[in-house]
CHARMM-style PDB file with segment names, atoms N, HN, CA, C and O in Angstrom:
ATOM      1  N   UNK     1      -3.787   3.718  31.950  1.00  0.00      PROA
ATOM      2  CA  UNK     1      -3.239   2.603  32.675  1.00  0.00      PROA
ATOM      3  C   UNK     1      -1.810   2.315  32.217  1.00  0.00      PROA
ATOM      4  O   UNK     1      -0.965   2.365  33.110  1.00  0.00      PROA
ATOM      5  N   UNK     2      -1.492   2.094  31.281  1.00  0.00      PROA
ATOM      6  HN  UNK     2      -2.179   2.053  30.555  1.00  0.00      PROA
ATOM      7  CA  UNK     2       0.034   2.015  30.656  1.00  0.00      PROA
ATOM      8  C   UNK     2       0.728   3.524  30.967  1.00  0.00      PROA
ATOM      9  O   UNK     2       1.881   3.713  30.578  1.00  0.00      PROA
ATOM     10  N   UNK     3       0.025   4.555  31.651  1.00  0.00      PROA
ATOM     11  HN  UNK     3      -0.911   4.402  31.967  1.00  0.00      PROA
ATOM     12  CA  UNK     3       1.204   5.758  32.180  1.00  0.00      PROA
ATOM     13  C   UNK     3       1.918   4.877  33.390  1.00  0.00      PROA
ATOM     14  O   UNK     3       3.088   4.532  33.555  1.00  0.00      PROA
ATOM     15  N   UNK     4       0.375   4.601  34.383  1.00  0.00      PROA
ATOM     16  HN  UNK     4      -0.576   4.881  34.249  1.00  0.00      PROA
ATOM     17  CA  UNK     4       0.814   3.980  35.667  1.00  0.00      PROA
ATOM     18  C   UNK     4       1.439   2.854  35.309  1.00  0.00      PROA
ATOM     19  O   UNK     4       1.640   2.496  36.470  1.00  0.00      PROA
ATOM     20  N   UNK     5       2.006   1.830  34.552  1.00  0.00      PROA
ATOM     21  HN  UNK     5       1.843   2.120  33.609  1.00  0.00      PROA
ATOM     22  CA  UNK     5       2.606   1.055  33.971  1.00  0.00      PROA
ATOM     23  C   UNK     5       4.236   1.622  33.431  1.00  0.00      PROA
ATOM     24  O   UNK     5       5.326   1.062  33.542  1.00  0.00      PROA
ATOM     25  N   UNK     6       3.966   2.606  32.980  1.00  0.00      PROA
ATOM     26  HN  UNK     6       3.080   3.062  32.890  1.00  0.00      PROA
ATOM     27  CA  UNK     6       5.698   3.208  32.802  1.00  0.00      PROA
ATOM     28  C   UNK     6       5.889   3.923  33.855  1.00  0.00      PROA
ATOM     29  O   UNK     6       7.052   4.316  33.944  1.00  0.00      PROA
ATOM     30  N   UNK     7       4.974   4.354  34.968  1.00  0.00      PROA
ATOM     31  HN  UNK     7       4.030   4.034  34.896  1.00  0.00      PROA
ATOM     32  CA  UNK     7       5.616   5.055  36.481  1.00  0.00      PROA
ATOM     33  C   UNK     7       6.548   4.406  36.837  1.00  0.00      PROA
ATOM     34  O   UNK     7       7.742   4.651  37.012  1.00  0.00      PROA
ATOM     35  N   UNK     8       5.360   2.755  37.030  1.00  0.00      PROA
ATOM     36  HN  UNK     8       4.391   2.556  36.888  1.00  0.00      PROA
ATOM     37  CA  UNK     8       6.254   2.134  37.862  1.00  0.00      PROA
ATOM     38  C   UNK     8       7.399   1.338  37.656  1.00  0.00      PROA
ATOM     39  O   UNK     8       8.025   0.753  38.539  1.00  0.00      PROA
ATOM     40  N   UNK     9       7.670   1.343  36.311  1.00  0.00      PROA
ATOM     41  HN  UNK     9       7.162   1.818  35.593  1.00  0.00      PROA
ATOM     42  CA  UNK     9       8.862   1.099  35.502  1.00  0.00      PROA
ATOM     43  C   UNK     9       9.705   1.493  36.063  1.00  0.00      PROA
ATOM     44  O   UNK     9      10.472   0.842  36.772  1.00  0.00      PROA
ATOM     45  N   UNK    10       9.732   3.476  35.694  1.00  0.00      PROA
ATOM     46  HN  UNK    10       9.108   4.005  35.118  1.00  0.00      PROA
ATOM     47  CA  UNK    10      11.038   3.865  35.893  1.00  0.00      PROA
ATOM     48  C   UNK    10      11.482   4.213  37.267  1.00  0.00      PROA
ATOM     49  O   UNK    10      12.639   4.564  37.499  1.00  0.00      PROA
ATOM     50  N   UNK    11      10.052   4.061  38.680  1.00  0.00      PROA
ATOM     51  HN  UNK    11       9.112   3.775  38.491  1.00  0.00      PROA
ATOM     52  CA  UNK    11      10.469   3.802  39.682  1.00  0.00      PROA
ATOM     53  C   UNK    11      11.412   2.799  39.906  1.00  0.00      PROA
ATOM     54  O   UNK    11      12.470   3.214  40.380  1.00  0.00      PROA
ATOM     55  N   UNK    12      11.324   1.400  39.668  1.00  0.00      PROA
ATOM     56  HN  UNK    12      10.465   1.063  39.283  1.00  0.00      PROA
ATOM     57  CA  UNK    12      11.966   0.252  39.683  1.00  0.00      PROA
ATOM     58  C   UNK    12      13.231   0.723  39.143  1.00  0.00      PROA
ATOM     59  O   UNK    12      14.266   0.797  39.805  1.00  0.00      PROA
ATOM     60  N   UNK    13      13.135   0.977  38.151  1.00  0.00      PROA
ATOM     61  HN  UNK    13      12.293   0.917  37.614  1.00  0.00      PROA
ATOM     62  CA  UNK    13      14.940   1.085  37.563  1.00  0.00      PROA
ATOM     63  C   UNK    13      15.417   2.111  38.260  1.00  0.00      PROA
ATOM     64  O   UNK    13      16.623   1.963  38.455  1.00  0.00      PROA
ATOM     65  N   UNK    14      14.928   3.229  38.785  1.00  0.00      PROA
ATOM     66  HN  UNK    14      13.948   3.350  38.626  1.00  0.00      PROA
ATOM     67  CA  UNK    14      15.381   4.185  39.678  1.00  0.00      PROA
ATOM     68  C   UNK    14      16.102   3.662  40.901  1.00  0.00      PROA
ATOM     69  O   UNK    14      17.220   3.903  41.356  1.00  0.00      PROA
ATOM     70  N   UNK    15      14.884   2.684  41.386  1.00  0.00      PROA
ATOM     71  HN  UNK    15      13.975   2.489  41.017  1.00  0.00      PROA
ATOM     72  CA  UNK    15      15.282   1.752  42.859  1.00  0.00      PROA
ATOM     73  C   UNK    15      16.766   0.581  42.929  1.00  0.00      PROA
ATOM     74  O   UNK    15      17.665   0.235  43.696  1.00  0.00      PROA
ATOM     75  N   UNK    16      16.160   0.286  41.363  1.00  0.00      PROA
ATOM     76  HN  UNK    16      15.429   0.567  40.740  1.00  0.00      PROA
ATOM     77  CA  UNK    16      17.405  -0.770  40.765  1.00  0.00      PROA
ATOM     78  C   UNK    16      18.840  -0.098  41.346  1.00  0.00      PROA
ATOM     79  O   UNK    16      19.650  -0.699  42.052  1.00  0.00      PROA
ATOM     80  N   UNK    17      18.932   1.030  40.967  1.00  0.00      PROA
ATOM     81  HN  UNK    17      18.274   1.518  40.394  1.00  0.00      PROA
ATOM     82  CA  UNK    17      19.775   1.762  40.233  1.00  0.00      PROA
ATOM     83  C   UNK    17      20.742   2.256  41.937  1.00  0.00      PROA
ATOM     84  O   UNK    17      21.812   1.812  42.354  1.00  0.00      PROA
ATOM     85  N   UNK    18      20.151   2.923  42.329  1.00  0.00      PROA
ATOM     86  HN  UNK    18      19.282   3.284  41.990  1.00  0.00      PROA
ATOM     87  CA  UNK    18      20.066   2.946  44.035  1.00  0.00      PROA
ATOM     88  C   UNK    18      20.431   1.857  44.778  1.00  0.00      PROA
ATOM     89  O   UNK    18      21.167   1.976  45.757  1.00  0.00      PROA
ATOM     90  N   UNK    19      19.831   0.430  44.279  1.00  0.00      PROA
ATOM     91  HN  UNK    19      19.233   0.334  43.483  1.00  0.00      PROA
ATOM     92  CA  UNK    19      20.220  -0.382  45.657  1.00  0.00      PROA
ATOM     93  C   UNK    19      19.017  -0.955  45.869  1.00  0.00      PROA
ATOM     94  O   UNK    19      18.838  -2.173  45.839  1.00  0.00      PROA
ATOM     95  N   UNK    20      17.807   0.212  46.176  1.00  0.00      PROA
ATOM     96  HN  UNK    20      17.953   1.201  46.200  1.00  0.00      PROA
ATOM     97  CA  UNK    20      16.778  -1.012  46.848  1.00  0.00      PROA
ATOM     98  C   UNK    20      15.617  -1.745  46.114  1.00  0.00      PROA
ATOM     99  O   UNK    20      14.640  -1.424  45.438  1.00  0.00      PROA
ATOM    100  N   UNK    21      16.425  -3.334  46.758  1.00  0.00      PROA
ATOM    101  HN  UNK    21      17.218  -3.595  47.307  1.00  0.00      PROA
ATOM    102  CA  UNK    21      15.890  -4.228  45.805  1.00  0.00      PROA
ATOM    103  C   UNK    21      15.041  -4.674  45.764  1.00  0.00      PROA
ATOM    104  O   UNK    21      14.581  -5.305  44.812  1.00  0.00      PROA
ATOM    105  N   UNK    22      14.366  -4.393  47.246  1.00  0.00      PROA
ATOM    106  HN  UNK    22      14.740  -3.880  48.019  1.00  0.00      PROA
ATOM    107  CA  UNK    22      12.499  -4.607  47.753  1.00  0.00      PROA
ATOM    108  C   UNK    22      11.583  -3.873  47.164  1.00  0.00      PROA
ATOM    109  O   UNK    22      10.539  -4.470  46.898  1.00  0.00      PROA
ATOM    110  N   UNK    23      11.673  -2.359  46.772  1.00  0.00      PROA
ATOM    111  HN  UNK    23      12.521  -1.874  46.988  1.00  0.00      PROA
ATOM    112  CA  UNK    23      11.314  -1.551  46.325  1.00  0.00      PROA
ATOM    113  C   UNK    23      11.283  -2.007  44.202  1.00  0.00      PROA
ATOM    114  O   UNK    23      10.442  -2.125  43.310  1.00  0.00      PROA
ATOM    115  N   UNK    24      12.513  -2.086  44.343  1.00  0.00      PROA
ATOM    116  HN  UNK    24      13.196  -1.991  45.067  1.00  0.00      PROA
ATOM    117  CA  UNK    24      12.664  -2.286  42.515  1.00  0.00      PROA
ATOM    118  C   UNK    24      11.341  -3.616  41.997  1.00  0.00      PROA
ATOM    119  O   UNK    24      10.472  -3.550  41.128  1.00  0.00      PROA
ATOM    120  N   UNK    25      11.746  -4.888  43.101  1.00  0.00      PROA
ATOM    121  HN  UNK    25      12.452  -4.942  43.807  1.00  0.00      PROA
ATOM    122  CA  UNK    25      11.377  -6.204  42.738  1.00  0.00      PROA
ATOM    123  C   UNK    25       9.688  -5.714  42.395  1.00  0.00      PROA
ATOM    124  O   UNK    25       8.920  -5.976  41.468  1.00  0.00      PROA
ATOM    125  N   UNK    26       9.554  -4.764  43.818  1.00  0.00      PROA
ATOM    126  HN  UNK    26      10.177  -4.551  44.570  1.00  0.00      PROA
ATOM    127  CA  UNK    26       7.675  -4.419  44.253  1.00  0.00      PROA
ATOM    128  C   UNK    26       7.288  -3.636  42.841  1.00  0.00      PROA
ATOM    129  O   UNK    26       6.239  -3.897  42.251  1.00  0.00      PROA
ATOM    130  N   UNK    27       7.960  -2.936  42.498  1.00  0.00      PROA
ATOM    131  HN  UNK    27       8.812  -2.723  42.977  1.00  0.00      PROA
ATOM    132  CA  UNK    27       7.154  -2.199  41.676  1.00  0.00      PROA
ATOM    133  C   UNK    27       7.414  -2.582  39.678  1.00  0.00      PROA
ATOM    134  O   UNK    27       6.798  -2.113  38.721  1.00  0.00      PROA
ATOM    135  N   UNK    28       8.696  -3.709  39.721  1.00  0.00      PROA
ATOM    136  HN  UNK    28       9.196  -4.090  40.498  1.00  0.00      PROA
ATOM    137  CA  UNK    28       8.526  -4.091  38.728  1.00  0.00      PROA
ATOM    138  C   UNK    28       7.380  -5.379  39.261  1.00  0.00      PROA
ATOM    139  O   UNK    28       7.910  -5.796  40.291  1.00  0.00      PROA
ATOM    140  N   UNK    29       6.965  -5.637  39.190  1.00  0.00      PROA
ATOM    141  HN  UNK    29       6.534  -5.299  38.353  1.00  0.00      PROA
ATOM    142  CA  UNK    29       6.008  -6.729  39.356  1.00  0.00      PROA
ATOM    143  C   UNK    29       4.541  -5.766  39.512  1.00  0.00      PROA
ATOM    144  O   UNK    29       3.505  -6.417  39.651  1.00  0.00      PROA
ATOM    145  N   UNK    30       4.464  -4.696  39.499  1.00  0.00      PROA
ATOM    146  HN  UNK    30       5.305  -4.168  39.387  1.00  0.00      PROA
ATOM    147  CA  UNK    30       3.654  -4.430  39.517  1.00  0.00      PROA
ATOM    148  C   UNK    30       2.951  -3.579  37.841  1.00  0.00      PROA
ATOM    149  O   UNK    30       1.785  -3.481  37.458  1.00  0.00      PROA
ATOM    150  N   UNK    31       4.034  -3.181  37.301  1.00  0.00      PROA
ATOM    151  HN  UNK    31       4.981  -3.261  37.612  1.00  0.00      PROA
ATOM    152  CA  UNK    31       4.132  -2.531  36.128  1.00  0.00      PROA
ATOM    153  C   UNK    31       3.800  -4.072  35.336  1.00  0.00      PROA
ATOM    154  O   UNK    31       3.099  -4.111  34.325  1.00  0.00      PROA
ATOM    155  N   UNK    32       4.325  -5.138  35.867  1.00  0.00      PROA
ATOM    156  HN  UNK    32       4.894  -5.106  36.688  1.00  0.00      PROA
ATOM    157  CA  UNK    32       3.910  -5.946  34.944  1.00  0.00      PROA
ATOM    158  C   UNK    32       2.702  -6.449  34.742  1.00  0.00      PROA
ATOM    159  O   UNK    32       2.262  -6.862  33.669  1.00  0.00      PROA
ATOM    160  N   UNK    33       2.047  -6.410  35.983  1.00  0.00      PROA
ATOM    161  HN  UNK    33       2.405  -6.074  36.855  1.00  0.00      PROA
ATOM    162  CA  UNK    33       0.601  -6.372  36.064  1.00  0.00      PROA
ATOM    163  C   UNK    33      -0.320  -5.572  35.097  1.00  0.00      PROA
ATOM    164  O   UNK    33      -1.148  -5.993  34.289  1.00  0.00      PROA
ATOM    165  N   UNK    34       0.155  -3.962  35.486  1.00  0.00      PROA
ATOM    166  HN  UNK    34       0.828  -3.620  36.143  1.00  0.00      PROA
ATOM    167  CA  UNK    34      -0.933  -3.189  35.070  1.00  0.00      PROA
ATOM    168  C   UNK    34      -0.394  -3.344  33.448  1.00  0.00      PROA
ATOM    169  O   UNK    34      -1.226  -2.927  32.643  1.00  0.00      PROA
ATOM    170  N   UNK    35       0.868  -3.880  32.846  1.00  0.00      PROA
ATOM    171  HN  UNK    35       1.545  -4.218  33.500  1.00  0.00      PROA
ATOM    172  CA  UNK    35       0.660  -3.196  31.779  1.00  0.00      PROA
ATOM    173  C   UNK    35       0.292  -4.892  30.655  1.00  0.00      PROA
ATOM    174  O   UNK    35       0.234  -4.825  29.427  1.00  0.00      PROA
ATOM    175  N   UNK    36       0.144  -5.912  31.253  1.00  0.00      PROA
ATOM    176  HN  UNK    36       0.191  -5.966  32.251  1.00  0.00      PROA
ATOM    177  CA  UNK    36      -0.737  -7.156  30.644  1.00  0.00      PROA
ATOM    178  C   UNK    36      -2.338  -6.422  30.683  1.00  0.00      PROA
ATOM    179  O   UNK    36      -3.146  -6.296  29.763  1.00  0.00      PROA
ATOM    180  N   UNK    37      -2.414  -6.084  31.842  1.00  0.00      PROA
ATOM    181  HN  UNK    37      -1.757  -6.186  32.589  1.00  0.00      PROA
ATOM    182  CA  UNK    37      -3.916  -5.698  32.170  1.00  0.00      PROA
ATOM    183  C   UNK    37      -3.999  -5.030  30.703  1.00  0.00      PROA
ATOM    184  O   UNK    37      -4.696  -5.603  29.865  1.00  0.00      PROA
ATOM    185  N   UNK    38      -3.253  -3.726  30.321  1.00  0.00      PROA
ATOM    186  HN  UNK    38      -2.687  -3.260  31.002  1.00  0.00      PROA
ATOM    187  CA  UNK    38      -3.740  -2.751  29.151  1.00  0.00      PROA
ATOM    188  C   UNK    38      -3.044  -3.530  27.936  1.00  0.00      PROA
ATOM    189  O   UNK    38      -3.360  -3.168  26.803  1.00  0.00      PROA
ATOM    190  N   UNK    39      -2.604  -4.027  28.007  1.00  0.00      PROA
ATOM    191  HN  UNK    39      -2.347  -4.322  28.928  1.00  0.00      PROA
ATOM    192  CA  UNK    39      -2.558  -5.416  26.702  1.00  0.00      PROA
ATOM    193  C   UNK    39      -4.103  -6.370  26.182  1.00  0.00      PROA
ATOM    194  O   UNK    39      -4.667  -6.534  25.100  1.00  0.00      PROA
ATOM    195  N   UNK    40      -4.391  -6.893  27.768  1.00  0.00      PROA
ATOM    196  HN  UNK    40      -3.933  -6.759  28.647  1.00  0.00      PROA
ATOM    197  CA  UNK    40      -5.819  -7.489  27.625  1.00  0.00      PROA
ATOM    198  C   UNK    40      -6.806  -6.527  26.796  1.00  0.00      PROA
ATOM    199  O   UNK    40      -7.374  -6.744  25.726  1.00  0.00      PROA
ATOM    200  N   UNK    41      -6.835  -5.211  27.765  1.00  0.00      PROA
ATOM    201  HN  UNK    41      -6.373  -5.035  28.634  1.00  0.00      PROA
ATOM    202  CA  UNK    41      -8.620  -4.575  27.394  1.00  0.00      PROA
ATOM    203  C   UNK    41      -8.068  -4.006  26.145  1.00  0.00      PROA
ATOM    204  O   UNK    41      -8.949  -3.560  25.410  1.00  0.00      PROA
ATOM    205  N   UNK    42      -6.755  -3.883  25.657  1.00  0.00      PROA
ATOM    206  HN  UNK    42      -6.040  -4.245  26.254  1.00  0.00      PROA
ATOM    207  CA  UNK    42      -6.036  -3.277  24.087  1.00  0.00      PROA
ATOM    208  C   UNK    42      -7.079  -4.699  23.429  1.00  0.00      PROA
ATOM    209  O   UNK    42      -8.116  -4.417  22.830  1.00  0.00      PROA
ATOM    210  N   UNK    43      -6.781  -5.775  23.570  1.00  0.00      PROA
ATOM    211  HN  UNK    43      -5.939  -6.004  24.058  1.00  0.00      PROA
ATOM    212  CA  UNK    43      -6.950  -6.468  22.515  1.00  0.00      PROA
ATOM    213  C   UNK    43      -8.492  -6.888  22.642  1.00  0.00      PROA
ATOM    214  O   UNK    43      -9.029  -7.173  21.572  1.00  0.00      PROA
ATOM    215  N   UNK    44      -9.186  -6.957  23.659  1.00  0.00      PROA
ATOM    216  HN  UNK    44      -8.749  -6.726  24.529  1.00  0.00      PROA
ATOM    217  CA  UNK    44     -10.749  -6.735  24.047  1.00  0.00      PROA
ATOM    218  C   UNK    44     -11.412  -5.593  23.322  1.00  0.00      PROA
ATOM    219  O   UNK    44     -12.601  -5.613  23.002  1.00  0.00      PROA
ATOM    220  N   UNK    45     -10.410  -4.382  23.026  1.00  0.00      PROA
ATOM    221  HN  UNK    45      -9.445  -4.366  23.286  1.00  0.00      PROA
ATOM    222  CA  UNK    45     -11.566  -3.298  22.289  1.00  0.00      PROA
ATOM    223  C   UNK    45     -11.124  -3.599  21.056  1.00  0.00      PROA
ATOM    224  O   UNK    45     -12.103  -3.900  20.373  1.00  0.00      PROA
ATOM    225  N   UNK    46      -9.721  -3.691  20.184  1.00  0.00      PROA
ATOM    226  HN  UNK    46      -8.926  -3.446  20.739  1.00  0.00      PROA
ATOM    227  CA  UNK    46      -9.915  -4.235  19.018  1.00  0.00      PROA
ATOM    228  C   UNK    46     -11.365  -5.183  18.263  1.00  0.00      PROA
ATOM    229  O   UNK    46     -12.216  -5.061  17.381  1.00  0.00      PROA
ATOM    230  N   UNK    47     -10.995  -5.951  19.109  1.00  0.00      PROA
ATOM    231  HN  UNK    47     -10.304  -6.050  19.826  1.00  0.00      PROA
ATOM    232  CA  UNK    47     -12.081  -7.223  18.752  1.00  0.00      PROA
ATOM    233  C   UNK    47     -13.659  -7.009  18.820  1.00  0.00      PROA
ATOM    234  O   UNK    47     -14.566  -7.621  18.257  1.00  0.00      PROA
ATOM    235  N   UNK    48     -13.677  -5.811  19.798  1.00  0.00      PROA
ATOM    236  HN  UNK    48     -12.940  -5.313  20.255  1.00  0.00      PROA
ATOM    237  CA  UNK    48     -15.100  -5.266  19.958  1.00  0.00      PROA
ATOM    238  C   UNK    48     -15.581  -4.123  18.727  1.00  0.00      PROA
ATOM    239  O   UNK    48     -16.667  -3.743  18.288  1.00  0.00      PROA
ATOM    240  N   UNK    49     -13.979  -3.776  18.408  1.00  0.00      PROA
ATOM    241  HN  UNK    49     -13.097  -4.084  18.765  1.00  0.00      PROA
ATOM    242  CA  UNK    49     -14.755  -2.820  17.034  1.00  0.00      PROA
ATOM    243  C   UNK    49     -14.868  -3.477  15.860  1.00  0.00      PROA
ATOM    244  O   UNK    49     -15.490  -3.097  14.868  1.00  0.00      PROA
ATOM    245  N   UNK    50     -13.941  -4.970  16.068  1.00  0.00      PROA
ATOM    246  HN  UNK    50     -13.435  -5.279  16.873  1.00  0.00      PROA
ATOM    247  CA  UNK    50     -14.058  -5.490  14.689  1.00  0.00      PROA
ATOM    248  C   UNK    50     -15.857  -6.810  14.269  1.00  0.00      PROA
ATOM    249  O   UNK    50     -16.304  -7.512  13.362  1.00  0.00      PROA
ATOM    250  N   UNK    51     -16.170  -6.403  15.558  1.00  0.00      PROA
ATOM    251  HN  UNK    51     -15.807  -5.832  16.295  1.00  0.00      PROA
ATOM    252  CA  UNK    51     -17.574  -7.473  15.966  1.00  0.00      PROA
ATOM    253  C   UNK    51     -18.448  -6.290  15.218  1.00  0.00      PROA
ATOM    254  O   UNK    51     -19.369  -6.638  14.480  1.00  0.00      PROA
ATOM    255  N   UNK    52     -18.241  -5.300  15.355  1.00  0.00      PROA
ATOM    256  HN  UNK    52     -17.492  -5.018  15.954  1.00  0.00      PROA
ATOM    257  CA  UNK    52     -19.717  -3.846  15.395  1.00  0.00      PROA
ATOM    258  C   UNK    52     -19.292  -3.476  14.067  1.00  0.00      PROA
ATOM    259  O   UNK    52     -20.105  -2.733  13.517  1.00  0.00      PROA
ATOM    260  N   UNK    53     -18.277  -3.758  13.380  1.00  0.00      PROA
ATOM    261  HN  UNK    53     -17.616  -4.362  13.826  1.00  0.00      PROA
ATOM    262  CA  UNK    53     -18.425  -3.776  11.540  1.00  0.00      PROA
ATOM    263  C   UNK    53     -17.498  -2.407  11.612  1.00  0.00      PROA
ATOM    264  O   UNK    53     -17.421  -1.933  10.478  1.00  0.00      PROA
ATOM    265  N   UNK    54     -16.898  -1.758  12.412  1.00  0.00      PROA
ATOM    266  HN  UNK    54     -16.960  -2.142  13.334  1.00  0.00      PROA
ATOM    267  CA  UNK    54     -15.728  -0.642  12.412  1.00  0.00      PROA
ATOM    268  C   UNK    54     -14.377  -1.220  12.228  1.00  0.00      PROA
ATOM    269  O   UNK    54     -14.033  -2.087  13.031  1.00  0.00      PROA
ATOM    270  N   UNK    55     -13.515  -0.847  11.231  1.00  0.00      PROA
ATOM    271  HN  UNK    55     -13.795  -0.143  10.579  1.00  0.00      PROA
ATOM    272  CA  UNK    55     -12.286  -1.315  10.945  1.00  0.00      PROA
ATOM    273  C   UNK    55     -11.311  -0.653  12.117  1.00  0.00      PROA
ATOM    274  O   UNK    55     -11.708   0.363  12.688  1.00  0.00      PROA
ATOM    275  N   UNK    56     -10.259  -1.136  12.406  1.00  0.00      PROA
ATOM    276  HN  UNK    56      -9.936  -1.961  11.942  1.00  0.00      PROA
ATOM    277  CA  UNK    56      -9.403  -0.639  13.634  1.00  0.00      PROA
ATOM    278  C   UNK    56      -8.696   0.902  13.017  1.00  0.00      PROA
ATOM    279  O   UNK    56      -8.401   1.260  11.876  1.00  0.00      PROA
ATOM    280  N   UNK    57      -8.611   1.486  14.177  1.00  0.00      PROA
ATOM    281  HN  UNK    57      -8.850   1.195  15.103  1.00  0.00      PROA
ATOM    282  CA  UNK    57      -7.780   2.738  13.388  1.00  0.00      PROA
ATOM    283  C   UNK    57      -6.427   2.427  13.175  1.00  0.00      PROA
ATOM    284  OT1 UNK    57      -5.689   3.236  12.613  1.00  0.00      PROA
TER     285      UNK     57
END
């Protein structure tokens, strides 16, 4: 999920970069999505290995 999170990064700055700003706005807002999303379940499995007595790697 954080690949599709830096896709759509460097789409956006690509688009930035170009001009189009419908395109840049769409897909940074979307990278920002997916990459809170893999922030969340990042810090959801921490917490799930530290519940089951496994130290984090």
């Amino acid at each position: 999920m954080l690949g599709w999170a830096i896709t759509f990064l460097v789409v956006a700055l690509i688009a930035g970069v170009l001009g189009f700003g419908g395109i840049a706005g769409t897909s940074v807002g979307i990278a920002k999505v997916l990459f809170f999303i893999f922030i969340i379940l990042f810090v959801i499995s921490l917490v799930a290995r530290a519940v089951k007595g496994r130290p984090p790697v």
